[in-house]
C-alpha positions as CSV (number, residue, x, y, z in Angstrom):
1,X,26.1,14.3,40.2
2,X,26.1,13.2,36.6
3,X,24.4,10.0,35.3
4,X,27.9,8.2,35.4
5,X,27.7,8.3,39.1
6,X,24.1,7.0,39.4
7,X,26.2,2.9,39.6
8,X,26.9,4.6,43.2
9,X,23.3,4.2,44.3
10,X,22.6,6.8,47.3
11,X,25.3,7.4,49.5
12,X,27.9,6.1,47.1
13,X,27.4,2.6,48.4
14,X,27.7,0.8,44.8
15,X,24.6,-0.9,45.6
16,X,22.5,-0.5,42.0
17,X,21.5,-4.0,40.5
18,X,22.5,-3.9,36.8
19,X,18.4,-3.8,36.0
20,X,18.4,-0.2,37.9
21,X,21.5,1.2,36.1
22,X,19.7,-0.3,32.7
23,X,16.5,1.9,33.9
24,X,18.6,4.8,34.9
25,X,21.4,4.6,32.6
26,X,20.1,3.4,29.3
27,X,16.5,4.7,29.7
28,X,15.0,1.0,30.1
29,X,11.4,0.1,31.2
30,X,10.6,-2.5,34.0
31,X,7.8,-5.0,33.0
32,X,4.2,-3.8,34.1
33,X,3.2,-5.0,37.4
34,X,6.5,-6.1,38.8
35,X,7.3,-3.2,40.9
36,X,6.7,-4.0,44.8
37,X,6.1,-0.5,45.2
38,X,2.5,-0.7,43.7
39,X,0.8,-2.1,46.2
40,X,2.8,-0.1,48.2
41,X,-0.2,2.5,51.0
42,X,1.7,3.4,53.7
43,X,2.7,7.3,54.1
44,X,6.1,8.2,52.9
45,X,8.4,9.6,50.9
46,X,9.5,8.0,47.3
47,X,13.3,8.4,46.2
48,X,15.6,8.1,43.6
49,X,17.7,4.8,43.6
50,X,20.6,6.3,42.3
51,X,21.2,9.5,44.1
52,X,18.5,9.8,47.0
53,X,16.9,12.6,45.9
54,X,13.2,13.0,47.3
55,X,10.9,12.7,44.2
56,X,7.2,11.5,45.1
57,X,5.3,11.8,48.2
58,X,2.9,8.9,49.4
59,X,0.0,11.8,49.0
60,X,0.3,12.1,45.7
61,X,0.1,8.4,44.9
62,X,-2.4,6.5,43.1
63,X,-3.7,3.0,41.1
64,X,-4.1,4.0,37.5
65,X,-3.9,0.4,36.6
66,X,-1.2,1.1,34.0
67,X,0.8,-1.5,36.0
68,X,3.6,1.0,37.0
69,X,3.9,3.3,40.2
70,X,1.6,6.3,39.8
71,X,2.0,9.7,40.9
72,X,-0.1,12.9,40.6
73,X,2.3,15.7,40.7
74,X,6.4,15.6,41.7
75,X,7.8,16.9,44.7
76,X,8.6,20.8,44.2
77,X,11.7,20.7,41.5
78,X,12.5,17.2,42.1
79,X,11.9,15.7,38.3
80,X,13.0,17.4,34.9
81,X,11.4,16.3,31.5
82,X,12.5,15.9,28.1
83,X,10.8,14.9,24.8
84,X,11.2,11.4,24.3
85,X,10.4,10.5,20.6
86,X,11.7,6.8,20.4
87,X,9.0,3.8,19.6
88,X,7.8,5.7,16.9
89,X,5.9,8.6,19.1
90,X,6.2,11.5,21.4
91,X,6.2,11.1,24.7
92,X,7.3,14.0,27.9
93,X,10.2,11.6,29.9
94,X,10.6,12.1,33.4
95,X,14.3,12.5,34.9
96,X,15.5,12.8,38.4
97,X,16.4,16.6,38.5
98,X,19.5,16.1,40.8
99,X,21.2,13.2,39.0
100,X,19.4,12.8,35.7
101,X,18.6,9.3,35.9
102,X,15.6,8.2,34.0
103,X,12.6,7.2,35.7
104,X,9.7,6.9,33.5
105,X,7.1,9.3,31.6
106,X,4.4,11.8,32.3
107,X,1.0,11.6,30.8
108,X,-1.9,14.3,30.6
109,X,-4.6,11.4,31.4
110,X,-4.3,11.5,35.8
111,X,-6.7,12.2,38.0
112,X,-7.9,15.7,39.3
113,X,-6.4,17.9,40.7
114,X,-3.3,18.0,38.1
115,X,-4.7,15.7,35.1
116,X,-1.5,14.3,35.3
117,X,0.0,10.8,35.7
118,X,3.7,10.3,36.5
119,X,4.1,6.5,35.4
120,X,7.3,5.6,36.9
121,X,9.9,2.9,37.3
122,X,9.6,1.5,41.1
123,X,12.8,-0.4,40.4
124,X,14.1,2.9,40.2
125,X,12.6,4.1,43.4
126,X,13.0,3.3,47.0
127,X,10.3,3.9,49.6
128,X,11.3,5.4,53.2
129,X,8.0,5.1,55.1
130,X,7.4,8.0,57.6
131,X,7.6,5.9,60.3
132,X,11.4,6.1,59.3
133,X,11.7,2.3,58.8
134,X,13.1,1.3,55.1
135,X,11.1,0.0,52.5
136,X,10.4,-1.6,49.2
């Protein structure tokens, strides 16, 4: 799937809102705090919006008060990274790894046992709750 495709949403359904094609697409940035999927604690799975790919699980999910949906570590070969050296400084970005949509940015500053803290877009996410019901 390239990123062309990522307007399809998962399942091809066309269901992207133009603010998650402007994440994915155009390598936006959602405001801090306005992600649902923050206060988000039940176990589950976190996807990508445009392709449903399986990216984060619940486990490795935690408040580091950046204002953005935090993750320890990635599902096994689920993200790929890139340098990202636009606002004047070098950052690692964080891409889906099947479609290549943008999701955020990866920090050395997490908490044990990685150090590491995937700071993501949650309008760029969707939550599937173990219990199998749909969420945020």
């Amino acid at each position: 799937m390239t990123m062309d495709q990522t307007e399809s949403g998962p399942g091809g359904c066309g269901c992207l809102t133009p603010e998650q094609v402007r994440v994915l697409r155009e390598h936006g940035t959602e405001r801090p705090g306005s992600s649902p999927l923050n206060d988000e604690k039940r176990p589950g799975e976190y996807r990508c919006a445009g392709c449903g790919a399986a990216l984060f699980s619940s486990t490795a999910k935690y408040d580091s008060g950046s204002g953005w949906p935090s993750f320890t570590q990635a599902l096994p070969g689920a993200v790929a990274t890139t340098t990202d050296t636009s606002h004047g400084m070098t950052r690692t970005e964080v891409h889906c790894a099947h479609c290549h949509g943008h999701l955020g940015h990866v920090f050395p500053d997490g908490p044990p046992p990685t150090g590491q803290r995937y700071c993501m877009n949650g309008i760029v996410l969707t939550f599937v709750p173990h219990d199998g019901g749909v969420g945020a």
